[in-house]
C-alpha positions as CSV (number, residue, x, y, z in Angstrom):
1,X,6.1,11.0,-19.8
2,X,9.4,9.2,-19.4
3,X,9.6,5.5,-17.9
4,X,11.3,6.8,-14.8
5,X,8.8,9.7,-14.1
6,X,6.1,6.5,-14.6
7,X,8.1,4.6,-12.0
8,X,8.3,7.3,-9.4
9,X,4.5,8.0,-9.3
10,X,3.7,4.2,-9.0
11,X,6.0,4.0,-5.9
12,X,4.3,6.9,-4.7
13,X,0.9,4.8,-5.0
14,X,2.9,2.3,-3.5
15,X,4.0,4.4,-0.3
16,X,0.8,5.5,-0.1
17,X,-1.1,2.5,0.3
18,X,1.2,1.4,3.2
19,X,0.5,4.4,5.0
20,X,-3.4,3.9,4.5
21,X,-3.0,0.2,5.4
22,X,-0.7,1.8,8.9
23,X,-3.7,3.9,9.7
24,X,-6.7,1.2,9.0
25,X,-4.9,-1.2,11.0
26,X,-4.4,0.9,13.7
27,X,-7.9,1.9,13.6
28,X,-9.1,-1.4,13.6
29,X,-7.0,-2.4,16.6
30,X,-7.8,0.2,18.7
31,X,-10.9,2.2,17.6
32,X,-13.7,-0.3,16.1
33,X,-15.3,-3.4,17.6
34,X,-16.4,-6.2,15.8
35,X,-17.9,-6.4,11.8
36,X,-16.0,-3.1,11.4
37,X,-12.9,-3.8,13.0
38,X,-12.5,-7.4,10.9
39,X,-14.0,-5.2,7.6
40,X,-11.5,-2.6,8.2
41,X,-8.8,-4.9,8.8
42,X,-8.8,-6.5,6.0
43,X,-9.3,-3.6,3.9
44,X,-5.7,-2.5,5.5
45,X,-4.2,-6.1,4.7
46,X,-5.6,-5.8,1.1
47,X,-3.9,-2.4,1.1
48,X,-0.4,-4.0,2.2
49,X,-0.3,-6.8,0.2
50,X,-0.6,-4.2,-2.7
51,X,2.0,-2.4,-1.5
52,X,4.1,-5.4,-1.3
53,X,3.5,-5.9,-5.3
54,X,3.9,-2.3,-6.4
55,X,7.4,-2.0,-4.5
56,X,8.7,-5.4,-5.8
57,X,7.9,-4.5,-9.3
58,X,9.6,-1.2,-8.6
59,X,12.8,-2.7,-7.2
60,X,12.8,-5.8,-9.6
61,X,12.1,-3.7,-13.0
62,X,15.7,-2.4,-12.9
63,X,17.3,1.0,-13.3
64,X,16.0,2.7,-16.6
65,X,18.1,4.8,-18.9
């Protein structure tokens, strides 16, 4: 498997952790009360914050050839 084929299916992990964290936050906000909602809500910021650290290595690594 090539670099860039590596690349694309880690900013596909990437993309996909922001939608989970989307969904658990919204869940959290509207749908659960207490433990739960502050469990799941930090489950979704986890999530983001991952996110954040899979795109920047994306974007930072540089183009490959």
């Amino acid at each position: 498997m090539s670099e860039s084929m590596l690349k694309m299916y880690i900013s596909f992990a990437g993309m996909i952790f922001m939608f989970l964290a989307i969904g658990l936050i919204l869940l959290s906000r509207h749908k659960f009360k207490g433990f739960l909602s502050g469990l799941t809500g930090c489950l979704a910021y986890i999530f983001m914050i991952l996110a954040g650290i899979i795109i920047f290595y994306i974007v930072f690594s540089g183009p490959t050839m």
